[in-house]
C-alpha positions as CSV (number, residue, x, y, z in Angstrom):
1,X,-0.2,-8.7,7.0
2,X,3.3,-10.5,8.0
3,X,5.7,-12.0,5.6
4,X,3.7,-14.4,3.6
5,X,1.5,-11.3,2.9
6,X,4.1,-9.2,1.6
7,X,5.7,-12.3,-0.8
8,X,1.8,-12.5,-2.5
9,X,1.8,-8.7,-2.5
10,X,5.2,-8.3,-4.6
11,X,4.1,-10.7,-7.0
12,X,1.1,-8.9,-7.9
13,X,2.8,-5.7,-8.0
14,X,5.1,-7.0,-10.8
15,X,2.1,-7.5,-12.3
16,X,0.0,-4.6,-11.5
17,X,2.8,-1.9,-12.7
18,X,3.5,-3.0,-15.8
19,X,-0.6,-3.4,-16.9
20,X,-2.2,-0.4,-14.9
21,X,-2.1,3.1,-15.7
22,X,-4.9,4.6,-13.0
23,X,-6.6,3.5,-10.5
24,X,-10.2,4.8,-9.0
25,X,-10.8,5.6,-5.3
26,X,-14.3,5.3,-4.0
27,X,-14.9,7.6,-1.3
28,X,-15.6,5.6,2.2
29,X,-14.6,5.3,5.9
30,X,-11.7,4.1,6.7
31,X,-10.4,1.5,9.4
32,X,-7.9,-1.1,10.0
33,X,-4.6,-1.8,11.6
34,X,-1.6,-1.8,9.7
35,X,2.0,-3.0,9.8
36,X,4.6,0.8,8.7
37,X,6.6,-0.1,5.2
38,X,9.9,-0.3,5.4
39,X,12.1,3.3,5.3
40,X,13.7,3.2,1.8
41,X,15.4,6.6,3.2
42,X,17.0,4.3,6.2
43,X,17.5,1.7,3.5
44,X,18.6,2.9,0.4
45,X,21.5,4.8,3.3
46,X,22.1,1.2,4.5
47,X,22.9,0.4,1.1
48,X,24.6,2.7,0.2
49,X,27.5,2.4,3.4
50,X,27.5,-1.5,2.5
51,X,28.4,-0.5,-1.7
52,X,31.6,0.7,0.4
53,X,32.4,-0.3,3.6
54,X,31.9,-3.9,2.4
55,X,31.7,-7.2,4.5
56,X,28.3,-9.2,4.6
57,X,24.9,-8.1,6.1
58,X,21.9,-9.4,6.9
59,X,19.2,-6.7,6.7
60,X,15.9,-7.6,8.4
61,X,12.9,-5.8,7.2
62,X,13.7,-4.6,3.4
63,X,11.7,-2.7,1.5
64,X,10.4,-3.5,-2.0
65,X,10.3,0.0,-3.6
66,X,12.1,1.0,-7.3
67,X,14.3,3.5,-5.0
68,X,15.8,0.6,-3.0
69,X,16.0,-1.8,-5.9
70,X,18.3,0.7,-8.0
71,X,21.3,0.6,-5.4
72,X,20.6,-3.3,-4.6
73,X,21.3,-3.1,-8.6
74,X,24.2,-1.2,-8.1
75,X,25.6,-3.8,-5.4
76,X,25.2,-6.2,-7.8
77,X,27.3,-4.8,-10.4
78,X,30.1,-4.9,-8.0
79,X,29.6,-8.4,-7.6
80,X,27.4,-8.6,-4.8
81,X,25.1,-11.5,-4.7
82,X,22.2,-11.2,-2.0
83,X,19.3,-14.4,-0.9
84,X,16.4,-14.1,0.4
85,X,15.8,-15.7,3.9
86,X,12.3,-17.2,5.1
87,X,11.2,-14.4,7.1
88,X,11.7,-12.1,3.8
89,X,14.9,-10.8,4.9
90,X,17.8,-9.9,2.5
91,X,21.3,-11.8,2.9
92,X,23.7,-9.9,1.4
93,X,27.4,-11.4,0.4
94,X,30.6,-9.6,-0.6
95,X,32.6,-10.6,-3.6
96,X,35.7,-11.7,-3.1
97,X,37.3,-9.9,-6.0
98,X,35.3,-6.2,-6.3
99,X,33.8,-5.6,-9.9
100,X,34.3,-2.0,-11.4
101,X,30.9,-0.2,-11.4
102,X,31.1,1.7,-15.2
103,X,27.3,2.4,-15.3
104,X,24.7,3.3,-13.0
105,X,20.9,4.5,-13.8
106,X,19.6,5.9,-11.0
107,X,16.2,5.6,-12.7
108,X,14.0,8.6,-10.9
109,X,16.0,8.5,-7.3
110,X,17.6,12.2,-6.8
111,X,18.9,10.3,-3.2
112,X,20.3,7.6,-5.5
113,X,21.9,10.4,-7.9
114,X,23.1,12.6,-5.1
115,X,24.4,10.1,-2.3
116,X,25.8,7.4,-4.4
117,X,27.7,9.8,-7.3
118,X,30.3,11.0,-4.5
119,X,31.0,6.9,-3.5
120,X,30.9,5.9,-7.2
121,X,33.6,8.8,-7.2
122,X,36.0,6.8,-5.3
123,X,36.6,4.3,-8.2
124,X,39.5,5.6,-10.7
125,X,37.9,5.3,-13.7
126,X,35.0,6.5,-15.9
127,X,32.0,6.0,-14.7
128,X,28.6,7.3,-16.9
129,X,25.1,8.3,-14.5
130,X,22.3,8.8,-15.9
131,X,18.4,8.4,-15.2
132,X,15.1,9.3,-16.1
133,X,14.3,12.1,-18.0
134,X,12.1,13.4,-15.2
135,X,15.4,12.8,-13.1
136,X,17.5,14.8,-15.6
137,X,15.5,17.8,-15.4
138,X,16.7,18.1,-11.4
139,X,19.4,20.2,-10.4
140,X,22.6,18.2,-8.9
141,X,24.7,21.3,-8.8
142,X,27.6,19.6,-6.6
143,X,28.7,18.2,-9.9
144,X,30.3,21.1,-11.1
145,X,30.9,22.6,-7.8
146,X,32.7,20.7,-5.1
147,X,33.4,17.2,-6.6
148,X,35.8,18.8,-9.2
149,X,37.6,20.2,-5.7
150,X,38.0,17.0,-4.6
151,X,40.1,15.6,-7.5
152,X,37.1,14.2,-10.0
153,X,37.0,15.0,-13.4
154,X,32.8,15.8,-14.4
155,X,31.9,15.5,-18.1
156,X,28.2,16.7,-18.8
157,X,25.5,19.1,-19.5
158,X,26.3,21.5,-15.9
159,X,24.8,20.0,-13.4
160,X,22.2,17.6,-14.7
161,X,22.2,13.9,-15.7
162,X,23.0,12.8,-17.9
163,X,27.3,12.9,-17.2
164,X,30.1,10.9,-16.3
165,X,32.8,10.8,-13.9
166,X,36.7,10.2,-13.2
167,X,38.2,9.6,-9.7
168,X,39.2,8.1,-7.5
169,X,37.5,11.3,-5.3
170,X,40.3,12.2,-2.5
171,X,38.8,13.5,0.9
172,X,40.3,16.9,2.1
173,X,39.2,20.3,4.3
174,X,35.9,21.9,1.9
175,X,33.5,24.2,2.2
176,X,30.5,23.1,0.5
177,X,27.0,25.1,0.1
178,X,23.7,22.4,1.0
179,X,21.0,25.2,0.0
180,X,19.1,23.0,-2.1
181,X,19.2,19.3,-1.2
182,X,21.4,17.2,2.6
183,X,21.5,13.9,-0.1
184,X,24.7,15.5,-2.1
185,X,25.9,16.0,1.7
186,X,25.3,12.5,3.5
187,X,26.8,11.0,0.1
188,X,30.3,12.9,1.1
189,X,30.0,11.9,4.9
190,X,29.4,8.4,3.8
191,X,32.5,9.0,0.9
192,X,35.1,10.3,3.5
193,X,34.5,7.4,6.1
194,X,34.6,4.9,3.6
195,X,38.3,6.6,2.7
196,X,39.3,6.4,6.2
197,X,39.5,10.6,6.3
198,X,40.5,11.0,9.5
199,X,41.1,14.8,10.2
200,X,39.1,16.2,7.6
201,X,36.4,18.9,8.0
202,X,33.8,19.9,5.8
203,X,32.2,22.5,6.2
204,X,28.8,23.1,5.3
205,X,26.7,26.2,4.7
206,X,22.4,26.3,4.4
207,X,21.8,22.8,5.2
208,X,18.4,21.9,4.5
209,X,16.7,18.7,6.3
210,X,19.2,18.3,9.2
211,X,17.0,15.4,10.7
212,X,18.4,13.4,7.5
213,X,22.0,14.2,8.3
214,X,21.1,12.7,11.8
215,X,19.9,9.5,9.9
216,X,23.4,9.6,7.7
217,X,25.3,9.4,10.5
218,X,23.0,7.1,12.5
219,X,23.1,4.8,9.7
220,X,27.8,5.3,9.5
221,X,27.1,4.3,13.7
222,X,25.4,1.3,13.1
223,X,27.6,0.1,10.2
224,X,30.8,0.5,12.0
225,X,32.3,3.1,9.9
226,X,33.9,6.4,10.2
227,X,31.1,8.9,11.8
228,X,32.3,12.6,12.5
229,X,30.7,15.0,15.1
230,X,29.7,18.1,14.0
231,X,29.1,21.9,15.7
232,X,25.5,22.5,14.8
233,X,25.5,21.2,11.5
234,X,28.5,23.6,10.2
235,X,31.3,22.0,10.6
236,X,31.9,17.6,10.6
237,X,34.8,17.1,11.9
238,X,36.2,13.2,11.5
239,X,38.1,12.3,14.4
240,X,41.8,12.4,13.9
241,X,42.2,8.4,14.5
242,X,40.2,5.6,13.3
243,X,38.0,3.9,16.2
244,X,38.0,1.2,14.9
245,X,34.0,0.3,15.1
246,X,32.5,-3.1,14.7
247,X,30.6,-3.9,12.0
248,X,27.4,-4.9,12.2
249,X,26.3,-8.6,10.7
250,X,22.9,-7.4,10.5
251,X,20.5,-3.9,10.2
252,X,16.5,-3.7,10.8
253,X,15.2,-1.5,8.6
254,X,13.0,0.3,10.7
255,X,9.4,1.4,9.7
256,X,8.9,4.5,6.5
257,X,7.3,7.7,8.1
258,X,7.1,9.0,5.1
259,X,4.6,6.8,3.6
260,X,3.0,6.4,6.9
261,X,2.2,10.0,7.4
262,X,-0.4,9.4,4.8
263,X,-1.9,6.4,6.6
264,X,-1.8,8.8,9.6
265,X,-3.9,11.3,8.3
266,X,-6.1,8.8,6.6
267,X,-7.5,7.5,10.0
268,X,-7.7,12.0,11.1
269,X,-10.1,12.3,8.1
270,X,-11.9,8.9,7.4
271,X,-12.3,7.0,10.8
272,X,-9.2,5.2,12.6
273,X,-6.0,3.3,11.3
274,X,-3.4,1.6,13.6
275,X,0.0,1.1,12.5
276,X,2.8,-1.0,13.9
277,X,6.4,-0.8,13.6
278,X,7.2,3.0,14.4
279,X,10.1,4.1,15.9
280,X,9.2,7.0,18.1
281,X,12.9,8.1,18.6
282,X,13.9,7.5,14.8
283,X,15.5,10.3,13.4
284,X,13.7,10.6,10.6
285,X,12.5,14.0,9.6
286,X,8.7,13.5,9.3
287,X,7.9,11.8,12.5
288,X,6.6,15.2,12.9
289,X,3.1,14.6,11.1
290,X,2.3,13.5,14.9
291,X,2.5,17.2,15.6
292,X,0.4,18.0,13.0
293,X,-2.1,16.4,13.9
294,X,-2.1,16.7,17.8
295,X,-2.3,20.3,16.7
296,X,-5.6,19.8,14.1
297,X,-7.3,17.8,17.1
298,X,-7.3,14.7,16.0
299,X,-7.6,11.9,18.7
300,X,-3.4,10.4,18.7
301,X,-2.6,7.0,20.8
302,X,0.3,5.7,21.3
303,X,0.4,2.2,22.9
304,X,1.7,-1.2,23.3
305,X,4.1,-0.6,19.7
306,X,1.4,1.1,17.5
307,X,0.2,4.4,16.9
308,X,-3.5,4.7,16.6
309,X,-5.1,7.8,14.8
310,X,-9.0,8.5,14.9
311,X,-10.9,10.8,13.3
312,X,-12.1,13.7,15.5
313,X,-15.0,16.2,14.4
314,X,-14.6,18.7,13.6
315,X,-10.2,19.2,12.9
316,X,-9.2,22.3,13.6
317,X,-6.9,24.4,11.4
318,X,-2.9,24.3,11.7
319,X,0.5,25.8,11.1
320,X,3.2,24.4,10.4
321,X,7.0,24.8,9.3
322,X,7.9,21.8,6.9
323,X,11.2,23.6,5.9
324,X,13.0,20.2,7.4
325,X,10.3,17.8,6.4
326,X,9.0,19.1,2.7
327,X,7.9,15.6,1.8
328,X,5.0,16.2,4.7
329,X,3.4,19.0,2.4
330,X,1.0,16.7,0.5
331,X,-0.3,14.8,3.3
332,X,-0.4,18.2,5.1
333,X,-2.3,19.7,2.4
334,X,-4.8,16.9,2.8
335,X,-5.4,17.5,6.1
336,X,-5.8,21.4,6.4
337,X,-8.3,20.5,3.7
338,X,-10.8,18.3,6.0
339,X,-9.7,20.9,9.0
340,X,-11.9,23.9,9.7
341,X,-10.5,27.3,9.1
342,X,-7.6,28.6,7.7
343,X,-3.9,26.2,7.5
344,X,-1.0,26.8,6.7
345,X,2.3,25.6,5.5
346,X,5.4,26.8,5.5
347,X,8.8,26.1,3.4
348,X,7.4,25.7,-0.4
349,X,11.1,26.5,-1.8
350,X,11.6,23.2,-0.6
351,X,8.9,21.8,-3.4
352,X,9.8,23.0,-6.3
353,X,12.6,20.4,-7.3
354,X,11.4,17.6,-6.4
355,X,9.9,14.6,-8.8
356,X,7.5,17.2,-10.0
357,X,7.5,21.0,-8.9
358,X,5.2,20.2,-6.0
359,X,4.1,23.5,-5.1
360,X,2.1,23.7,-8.5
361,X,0.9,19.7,-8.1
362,X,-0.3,19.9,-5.0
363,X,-2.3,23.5,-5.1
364,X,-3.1,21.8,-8.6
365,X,-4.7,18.9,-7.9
366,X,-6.7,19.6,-4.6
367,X,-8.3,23.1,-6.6
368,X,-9.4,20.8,-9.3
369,X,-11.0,18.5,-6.2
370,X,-12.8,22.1,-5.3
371,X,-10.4,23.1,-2.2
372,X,-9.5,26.5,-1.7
373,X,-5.4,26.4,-1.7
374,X,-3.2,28.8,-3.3
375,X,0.6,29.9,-2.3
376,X,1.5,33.1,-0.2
377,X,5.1,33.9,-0.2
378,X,6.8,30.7,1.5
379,X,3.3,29.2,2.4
380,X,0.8,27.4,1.4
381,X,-2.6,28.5,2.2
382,X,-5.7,26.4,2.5
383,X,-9.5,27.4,3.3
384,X,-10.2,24.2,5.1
385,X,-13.5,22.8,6.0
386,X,-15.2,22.7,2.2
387,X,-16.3,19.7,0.4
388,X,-14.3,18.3,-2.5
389,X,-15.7,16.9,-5.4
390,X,-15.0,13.3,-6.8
391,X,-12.6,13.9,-10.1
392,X,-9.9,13.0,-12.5
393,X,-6.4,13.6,-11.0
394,X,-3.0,13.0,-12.1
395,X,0.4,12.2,-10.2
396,X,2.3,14.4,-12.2
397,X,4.6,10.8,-12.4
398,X,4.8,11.7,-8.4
399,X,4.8,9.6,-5.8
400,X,3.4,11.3,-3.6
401,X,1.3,13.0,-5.1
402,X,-0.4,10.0,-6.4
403,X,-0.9,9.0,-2.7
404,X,-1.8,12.5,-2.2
405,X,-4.8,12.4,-4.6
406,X,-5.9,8.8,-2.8
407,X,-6.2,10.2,0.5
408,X,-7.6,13.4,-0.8
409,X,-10.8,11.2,-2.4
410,X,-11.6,9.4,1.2
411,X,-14.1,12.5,2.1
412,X,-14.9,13.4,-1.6
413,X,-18.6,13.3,-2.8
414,X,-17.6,10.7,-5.5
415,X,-15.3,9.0,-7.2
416,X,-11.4,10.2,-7.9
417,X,-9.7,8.4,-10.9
418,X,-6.0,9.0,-10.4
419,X,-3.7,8.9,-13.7
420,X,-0.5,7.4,-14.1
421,X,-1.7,6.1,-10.4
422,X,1.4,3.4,-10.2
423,X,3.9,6.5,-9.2
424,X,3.6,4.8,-5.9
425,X,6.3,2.4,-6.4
426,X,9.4,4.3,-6.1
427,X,8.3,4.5,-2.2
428,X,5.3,3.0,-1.8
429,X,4.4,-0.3,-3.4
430,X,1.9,-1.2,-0.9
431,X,0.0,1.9,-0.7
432,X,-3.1,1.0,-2.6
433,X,-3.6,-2.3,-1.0
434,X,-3.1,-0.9,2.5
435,X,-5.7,1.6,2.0
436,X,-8.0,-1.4,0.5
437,X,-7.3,-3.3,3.7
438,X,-8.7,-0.4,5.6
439,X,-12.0,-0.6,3.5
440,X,-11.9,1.7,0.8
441,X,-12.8,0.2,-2.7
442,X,-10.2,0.5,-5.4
443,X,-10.4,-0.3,-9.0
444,X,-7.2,-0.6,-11.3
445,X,-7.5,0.5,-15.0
446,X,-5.4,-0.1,-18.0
């Protein structure tokens, strides 16, 4: 599964998006050995410094997910052009005159729409955002909160897409409130160092997902920019004189454990799956599924640059706080499904604006599977251990919970037709064929 691989695999993607509309999981065991996709959160961040730190850069390892293609659009329209090297890798070159960006969809990426509005801020003119309509029904309250503090004129319908925007955005002292989403947040960090705002402090009150702030300012390390220090995630403070950092000629894109998570839990439930290309030290939030399922019981190997998973019987049930790691829910949900005895998970405030109000997709799909899941307060609740029942599902136009519903059919007592089943590409491209590689029988329908 190297390179040549992933070239025939894009091609057929192309063609399997724009012809399928569902695809049908036949329950089976599961095993094979897998190389991780690449993060489009580490990417789409990597992106997003280079859109404004500037320079060429080399970045090993892309990804091939809608998410990471919008901002490689967006580099383009400021007149980046970008090759594609032998190994797959992505060259990309600055222009020598920079191109005004006047327009960007951020098609359904909230990260797109809340890191990259704050950098497309720094430009002085008007600049028009817009996106899906799924993405125009989430909340980007920083739009009518702290960016008009910061000098930028916001023209829209308060707080949603689709509006437009006048800088150029100038850094200085703010307090800003991170209740809801970090993205708005690592889009300012990145904002400030690319305008050299040394001195400043912004400080920040309920931050949500602090492991992605670590990945923010992991990603403002490695690109030689700006990168403030911070007092327990209240107050980033930019140092009062400019190192003066090199930049680097050239990122790897280390391995998604996002999308891997579900691979994880497929080998806890259905037999054994190997993956290569995890950083155990990343600082990416969900990296904690191992905990999860250490705690379930399920047999967890770490050796020689892969992480093997095998499916123990029977899993015990689990608790776990997914406050900083929400997008672990429906893989979680999976699991405590196949475990025995009662699971649960906390933090579903963090569900309910994401691309679909996930706290009523996932509780929705698994009951209609038979499983025994409901909500209780800030947890969800699930009576593991009984069988589910081969079904129609629907993504809900969700990523993951299209992924959700595949690994959910792996145990079922038939088959699970999944609607709208091609969600997978805004994070996933690969997911269907991975799981195919590990044995299970997929059909694609129009």
């Amino acid at each position: 599964m190297g390179s040549a691989w992933a070239g025939m695999q894009q091609k057929r993607q192309r063609y399997l998006y724009a012809t399928v509309q569902s695809v049908t999981i036949q329950p089976g065991p599961i095993q094979g050995n897998l190389i991780a996709p690449a993060s489009k959160s580490f990417s789409q961040r990597v992106l997003a410094a280079l859109l404004v730190r500037g320079g060429n850069l080399l970045i090993r390892n892309p990804g091939t997910s809608s998410d990471e293609r919008i901002v490689r659009e967006l580099l383009k329209e400021a007149g980046y052009t970008y090759s594609v090297t032998l190994n797959n890798d992505l060259y990309f070159e600055a222009p020598e005159n920079r191109l005004p960006i006047k327009y960007a969809d951020f098609g359904s990426s909230a990260l797109a729409a809340r890191m990259l509005t704050p950098l497309l801020a720094l430009q002085p003119h008007v600049v028009r955002l817009d996106g899906t309509t799924q993405l125009c029904k989430r909340p980007l309250p920083f739009l009518n909160t702290w960016l008009p503090q910061l000098g930028v004129r916001v023209a829209g319908t308060g707080g949603y897409l689709p509006a437009s925007i006048q800088g150029p955005l100038k850094p200085r002292d703010i307090q800003i409130d991170a209740s809801l989403s970090s993205q708005a947040l690592s889009g300012l960090l990145l904002a400030y160092s690319a305008t050299n705002a040394t001195g400043t402090i912004i400080e920040v009150q309920n931050l949500v997902s602090k492991p992605y702030i670590d990945l923010t300012l992991h990603v403002l390390e490695l690109m030689g920019m700006l990168t403030p220090t911070h007092e327990d995630y209240h107050r980033f403070m930019f140092p009062a004189t400019n190192p003066g950092l090199e930049k680097s000629a050239q990122i790897h894109i280390e391995g998604d454990w996002s999308g891997a998570a579900f691979l994880l839990v497929a080998g806890a439930i259905g037999g054994k799956v190997c993956i290569q290309g995890l950083d155990k030290h990343s600082k990416q939030a969900d990296l904690r599924i191992l905990e999860a399922l250490k705690q379930c019981g399920a047999g967890v190997s770490e050796t020689q640059g892969q992480i093997c998973v095998v499916k123990v019987s029977p899993l015990r049930a689990f608790h776990f706080d997914a406050n900083e790691c929400p997008d672990l829910f429906p893989p979680l949900a999976v699991l405590a499904c196949y475990a025995q005895g009662q699971s649960s998970i906390q933090g579903v405030e963090r569900l309910l604006y994401k691309e679909s109000n996930r706290a009523i997709s996932i509780t929705g799909e698994l009951q209609k599977m038979g499983a025994e899941i409901h909500i209780e307060g800030d947890a969800m609740v699930v009576e593991g251990g009984r069988q589910l029942a081969g079904t129609l599902l629907h993504s809900h136009e969700d990523h993951r919970i299209a992924m959700m519903c595949a690994l959910a059919a792996i145990g079922a007592d038939g088959p699970v037709q999944i609607q709208q089943a091609m969600a997978v590409d805004k994070s996933f491209p690969d997911f269907y064929e991975m799981l195919h590689h590990c044995g299970l029988q997929i059909a694609y329908g129009k």
